[in-house]
N, CA, C and O atoms as CSV, one atom per row, in Angstrom:
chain,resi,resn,atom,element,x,y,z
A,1,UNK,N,N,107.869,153.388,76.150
A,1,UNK,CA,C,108.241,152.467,77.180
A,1,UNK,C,C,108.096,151.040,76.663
A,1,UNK,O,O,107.078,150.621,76.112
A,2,UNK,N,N,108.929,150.504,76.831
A,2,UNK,CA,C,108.720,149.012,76.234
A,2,UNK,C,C,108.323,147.922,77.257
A,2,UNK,O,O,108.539,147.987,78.467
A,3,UNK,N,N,108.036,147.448,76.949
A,3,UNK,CA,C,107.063,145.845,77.745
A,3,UNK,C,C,108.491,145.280,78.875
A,3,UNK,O,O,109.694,145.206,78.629
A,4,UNK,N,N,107.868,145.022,79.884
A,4,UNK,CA,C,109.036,144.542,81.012
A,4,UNK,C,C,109.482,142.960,80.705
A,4,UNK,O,O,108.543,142.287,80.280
A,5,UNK,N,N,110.573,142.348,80.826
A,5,UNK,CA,C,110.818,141.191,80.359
A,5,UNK,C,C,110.091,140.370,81.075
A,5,UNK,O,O,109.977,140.442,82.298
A,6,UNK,N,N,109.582,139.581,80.384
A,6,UNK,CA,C,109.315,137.723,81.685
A,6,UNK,C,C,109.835,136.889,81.262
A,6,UNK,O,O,109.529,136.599,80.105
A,7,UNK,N,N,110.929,136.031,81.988
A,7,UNK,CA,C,111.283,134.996,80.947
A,7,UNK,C,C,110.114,134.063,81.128
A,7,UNK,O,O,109.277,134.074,82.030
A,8,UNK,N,N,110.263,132.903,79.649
A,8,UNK,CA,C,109.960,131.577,79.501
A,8,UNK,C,C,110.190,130.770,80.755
A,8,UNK,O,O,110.922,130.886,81.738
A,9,UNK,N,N,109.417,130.035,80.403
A,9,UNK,CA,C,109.524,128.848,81.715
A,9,UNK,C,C,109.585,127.426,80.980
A,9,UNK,O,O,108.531,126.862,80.683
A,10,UNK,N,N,110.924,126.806,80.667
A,10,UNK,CA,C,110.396,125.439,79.593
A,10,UNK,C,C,109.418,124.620,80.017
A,10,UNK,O,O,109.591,124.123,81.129
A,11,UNK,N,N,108.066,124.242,79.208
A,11,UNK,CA,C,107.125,123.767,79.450
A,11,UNK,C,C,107.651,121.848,78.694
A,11,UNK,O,O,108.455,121.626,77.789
A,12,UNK,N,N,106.776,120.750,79.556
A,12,UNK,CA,C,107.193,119.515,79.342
A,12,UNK,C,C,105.586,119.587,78.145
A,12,UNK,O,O,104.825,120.429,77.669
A,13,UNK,N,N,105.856,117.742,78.139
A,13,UNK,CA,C,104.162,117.256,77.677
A,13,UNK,C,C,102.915,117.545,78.059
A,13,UNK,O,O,102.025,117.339,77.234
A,14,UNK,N,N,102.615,117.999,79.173
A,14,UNK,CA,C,101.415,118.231,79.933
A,14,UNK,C,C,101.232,119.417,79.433
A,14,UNK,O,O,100.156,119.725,78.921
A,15,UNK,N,N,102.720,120.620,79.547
A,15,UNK,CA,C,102.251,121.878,79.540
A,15,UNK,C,C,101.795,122.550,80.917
A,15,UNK,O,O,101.053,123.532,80.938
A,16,UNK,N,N,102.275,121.970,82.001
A,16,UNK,CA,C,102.305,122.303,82.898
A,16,UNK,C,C,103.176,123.547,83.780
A,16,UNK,O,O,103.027,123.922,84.943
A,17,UNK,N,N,104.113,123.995,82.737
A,17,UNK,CA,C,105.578,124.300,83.284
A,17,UNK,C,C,106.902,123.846,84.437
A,17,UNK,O,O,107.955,124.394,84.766
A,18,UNK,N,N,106.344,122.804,84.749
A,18,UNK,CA,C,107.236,121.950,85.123
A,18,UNK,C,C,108.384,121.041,84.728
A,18,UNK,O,O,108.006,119.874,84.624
A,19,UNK,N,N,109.612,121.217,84.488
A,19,UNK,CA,C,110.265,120.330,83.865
A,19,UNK,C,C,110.576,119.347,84.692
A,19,UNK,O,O,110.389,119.342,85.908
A,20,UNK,N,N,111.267,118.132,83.749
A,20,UNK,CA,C,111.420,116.675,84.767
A,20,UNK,C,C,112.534,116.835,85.831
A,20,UNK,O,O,112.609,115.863,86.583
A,21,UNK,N,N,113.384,117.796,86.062
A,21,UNK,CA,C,114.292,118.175,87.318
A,21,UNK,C,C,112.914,118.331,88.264
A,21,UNK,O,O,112.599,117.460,89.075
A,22,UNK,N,N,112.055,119.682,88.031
A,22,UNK,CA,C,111.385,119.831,89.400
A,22,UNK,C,C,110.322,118.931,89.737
A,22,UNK,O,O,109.707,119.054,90.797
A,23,UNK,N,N,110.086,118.092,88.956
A,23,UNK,CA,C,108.543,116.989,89.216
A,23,UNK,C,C,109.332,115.774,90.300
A,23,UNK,O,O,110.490,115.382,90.154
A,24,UNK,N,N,108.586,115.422,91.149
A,24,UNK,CA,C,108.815,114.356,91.933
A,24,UNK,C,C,108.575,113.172,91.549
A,24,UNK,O,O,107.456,113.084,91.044
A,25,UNK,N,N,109.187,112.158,91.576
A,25,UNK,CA,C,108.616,110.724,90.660
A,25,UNK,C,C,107.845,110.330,91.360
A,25,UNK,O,O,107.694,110.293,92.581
A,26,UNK,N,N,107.139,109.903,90.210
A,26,UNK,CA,C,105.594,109.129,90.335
A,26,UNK,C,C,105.522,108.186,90.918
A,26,UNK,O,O,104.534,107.461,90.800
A,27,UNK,N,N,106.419,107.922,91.640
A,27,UNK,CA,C,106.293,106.370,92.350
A,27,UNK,C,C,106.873,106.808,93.762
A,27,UNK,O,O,106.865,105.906,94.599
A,28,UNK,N,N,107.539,108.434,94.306
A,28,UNK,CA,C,107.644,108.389,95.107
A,28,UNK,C,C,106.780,109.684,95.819
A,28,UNK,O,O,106.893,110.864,95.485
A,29,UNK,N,N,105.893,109.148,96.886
A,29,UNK,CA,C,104.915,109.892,97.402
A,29,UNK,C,C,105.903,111.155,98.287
A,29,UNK,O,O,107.093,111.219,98.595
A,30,UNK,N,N,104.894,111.926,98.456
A,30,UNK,CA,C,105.567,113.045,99.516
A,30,UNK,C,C,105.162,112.598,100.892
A,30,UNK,O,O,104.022,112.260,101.211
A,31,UNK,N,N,106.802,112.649,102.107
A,31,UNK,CA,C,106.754,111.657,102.952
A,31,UNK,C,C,106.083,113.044,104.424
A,31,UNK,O,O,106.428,112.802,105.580
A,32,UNK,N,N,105.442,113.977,104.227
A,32,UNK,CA,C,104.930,114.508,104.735
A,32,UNK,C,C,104.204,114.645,105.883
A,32,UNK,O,O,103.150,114.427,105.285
A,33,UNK,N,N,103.765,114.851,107.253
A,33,UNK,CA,C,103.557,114.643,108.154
A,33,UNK,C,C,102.777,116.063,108.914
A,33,UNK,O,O,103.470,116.841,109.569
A,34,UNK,N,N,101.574,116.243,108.775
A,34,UNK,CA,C,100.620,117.204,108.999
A,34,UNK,C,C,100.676,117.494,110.455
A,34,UNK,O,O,100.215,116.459,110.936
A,35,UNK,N,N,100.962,118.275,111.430
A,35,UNK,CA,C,100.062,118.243,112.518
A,35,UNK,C,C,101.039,118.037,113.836
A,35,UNK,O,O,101.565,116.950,114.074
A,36,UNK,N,N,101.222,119.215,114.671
A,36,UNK,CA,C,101.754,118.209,115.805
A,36,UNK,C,C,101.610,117.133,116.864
A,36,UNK,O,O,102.397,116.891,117.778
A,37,UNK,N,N,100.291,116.439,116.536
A,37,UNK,CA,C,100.026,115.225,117.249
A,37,UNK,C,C,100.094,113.820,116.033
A,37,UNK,O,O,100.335,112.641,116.289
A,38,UNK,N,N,99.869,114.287,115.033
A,38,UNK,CA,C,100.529,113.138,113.871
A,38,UNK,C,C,102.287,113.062,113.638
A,38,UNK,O,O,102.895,112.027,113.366
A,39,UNK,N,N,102.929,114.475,113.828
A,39,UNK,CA,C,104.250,114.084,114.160
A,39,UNK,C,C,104.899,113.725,115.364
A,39,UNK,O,O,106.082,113.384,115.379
A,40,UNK,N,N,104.359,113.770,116.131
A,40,UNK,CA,C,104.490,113.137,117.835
A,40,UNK,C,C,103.977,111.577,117.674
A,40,UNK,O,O,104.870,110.818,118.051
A,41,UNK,N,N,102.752,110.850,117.206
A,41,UNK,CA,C,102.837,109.418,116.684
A,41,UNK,C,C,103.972,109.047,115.770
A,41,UNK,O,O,104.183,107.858,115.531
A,42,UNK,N,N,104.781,110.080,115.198
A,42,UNK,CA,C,105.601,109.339,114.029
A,42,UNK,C,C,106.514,109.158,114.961
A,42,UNK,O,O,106.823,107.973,115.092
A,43,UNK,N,N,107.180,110.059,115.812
A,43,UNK,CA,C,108.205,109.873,116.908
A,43,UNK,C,C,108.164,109.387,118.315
A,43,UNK,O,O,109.061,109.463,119.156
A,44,UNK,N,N,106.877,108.836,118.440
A,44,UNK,CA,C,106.385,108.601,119.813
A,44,UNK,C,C,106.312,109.243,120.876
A,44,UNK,O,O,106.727,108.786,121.940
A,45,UNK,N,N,105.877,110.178,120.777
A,45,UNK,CA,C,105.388,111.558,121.878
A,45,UNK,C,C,104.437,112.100,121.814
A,45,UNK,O,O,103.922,112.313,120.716
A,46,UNK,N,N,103.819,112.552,123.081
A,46,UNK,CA,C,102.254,113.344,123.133
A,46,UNK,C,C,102.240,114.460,122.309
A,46,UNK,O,O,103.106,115.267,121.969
A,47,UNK,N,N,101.170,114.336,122.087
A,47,UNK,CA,C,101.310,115.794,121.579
A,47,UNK,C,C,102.007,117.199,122.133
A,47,UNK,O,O,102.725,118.033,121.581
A,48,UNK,N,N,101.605,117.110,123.137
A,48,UNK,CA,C,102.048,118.394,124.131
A,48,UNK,C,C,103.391,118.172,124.482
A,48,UNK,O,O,103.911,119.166,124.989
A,49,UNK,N,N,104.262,116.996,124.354
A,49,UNK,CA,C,105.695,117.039,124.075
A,49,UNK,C,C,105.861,117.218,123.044
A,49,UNK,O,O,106.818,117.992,123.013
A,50,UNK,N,N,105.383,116.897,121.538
A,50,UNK,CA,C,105.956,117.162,120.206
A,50,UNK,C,C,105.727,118.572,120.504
A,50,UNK,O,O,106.821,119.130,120.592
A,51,UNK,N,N,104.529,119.570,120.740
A,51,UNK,CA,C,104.520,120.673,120.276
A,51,UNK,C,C,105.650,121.423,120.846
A,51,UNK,O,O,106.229,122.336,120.256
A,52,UNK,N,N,106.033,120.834,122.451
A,52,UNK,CA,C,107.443,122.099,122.903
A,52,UNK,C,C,108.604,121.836,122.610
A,52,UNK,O,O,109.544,122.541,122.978
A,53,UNK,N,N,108.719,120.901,121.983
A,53,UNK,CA,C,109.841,120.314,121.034
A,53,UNK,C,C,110.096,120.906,119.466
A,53,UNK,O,O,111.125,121.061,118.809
A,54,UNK,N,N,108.828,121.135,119.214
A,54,UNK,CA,C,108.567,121.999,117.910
A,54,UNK,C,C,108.288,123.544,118.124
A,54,UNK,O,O,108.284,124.246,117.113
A,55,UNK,N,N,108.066,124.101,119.289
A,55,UNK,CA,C,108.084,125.612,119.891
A,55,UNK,C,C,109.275,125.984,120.105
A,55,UNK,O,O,109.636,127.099,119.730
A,56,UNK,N,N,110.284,124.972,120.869
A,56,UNK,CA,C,111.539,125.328,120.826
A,56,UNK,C,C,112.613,125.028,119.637
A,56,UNK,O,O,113.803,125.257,119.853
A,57,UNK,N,N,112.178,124.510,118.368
A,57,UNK,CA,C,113.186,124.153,117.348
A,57,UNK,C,C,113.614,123.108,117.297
A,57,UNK,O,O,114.457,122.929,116.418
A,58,UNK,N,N,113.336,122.200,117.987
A,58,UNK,CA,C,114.588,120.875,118.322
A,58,UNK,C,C,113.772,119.859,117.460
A,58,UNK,O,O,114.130,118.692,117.619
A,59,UNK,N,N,112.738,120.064,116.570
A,59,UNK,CA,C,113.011,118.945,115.388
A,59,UNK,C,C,112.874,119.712,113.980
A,59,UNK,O,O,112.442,120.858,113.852
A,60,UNK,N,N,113.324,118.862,112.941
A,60,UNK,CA,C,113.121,119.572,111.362
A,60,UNK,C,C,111.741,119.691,111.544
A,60,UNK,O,O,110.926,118.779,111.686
A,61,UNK,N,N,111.554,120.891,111.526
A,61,UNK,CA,C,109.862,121.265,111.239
A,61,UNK,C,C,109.252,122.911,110.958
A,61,UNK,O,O,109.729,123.877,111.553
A,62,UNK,N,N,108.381,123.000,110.180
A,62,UNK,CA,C,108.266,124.234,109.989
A,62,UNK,C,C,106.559,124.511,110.124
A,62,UNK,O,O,105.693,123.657,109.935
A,63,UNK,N,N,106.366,125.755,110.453
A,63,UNK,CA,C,104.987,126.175,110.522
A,63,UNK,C,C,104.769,126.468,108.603
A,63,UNK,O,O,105.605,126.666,107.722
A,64,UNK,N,N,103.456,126.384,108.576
A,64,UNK,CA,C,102.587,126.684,107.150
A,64,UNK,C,C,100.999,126.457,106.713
A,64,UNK,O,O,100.211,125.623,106.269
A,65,UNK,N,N,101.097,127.526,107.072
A,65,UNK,CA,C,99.705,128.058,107.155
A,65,UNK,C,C,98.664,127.716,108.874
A,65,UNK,O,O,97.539,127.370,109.234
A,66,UNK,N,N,99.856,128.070,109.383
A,66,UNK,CA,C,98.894,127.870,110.869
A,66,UNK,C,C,99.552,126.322,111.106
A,66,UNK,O,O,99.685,126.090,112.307
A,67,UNK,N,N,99.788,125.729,110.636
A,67,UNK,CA,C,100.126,124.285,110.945
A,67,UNK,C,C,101.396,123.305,110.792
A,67,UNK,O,O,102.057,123.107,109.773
A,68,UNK,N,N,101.569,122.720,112.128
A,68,UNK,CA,C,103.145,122.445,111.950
A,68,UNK,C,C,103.242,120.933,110.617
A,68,UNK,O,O,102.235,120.265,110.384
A,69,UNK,N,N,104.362,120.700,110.035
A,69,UNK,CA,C,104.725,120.038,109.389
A,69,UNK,C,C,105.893,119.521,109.409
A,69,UNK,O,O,106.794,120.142,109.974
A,70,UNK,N,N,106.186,118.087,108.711
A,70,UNK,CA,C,107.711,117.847,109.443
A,70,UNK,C,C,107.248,116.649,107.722
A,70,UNK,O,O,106.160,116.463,107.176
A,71,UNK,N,N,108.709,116.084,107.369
A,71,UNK,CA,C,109.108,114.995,106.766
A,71,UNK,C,C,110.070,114.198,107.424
A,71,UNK,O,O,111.113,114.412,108.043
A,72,UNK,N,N,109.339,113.124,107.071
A,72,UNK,CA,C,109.196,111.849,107.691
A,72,UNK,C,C,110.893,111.272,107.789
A,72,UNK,O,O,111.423,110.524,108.611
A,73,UNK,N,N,111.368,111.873,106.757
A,73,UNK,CA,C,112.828,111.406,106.136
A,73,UNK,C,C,113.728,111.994,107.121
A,73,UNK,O,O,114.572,111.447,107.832
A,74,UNK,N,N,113.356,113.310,107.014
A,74,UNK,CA,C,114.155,114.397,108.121
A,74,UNK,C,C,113.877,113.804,109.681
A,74,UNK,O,O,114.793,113.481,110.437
A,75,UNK,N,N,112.680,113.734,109.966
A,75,UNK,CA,C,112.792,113.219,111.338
A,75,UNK,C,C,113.061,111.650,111.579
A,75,UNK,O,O,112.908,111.260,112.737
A,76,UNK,N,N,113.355,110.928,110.833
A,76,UNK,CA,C,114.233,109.649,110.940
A,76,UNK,C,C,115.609,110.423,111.115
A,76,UNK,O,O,116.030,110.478,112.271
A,77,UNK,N,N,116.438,111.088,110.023
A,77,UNK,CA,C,117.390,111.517,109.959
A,77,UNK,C,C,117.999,112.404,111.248
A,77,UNK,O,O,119.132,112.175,111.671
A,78,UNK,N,N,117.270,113.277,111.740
A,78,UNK,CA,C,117.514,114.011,112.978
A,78,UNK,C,C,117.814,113.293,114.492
A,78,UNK,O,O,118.369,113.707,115.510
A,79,UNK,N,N,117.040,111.758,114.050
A,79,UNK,CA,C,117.126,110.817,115.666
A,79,UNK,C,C,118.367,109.832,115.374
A,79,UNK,O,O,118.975,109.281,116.291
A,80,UNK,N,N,118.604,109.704,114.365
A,80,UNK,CA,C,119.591,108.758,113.909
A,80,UNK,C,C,121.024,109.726,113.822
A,80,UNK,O,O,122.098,109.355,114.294
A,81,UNK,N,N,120.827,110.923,113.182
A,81,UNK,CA,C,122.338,111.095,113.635
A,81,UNK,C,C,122.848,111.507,115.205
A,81,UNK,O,O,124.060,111.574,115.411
A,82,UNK,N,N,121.939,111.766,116.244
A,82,UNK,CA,C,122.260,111.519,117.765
A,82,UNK,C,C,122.473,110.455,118.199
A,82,UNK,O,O,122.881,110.324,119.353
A,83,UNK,N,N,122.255,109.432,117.398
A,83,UNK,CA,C,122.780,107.775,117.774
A,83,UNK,C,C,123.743,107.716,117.284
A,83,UNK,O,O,124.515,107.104,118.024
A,84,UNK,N,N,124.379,108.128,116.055
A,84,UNK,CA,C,125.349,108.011,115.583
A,84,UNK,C,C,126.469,108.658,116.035
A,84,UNK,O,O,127.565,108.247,115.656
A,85,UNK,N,N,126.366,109.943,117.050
A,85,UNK,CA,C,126.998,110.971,117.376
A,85,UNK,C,C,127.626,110.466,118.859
A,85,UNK,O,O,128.691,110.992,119.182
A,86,UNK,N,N,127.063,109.531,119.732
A,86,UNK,CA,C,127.457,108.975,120.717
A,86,UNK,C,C,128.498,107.963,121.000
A,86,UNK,O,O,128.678,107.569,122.152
């Protein structure tokens, strides 16, 4: 029986296996947003409105690991194209 394949993974300088496609630049942070009462301050809503807003789907957001999450980019983007749509 011979050994099952794995491919290579091209490794950079660090040796990390990350190449410079998947690394995020260093100068731009992850615009990330923990929590449904920290994404309800980003959009101006209680908590208990962000969360049935986020129970029912109606913003970019996903559960992970027990906890909702949203980017910051996406939920600019999601309120702005309903302004734009009018």
């Amino acid at each position: 029986m011979s050994a099952p394949y794995l491919p290579t993974q091209p490794k950079n300088d660090d040796g990390c296996g990350l190449t410079e496609s998947t690394k995020l630049p260093e100068n731009r942070p992850l615009d990330l947003v923990w929590g449904a009462a920290a994404i309800g301050a980003v959009i101006n809503r209680t908590p208990k409105q962000t969360f049935h807003l986020l129970e029912n789907n109606q913003l970019p957001a996903r559960k992970s690991g027990g906890k909702w999450v949203a980017s910051r980019r996406l939920l600019r983007d999601h309120f702005e194209a309903g302004f734009s749509a009018e």
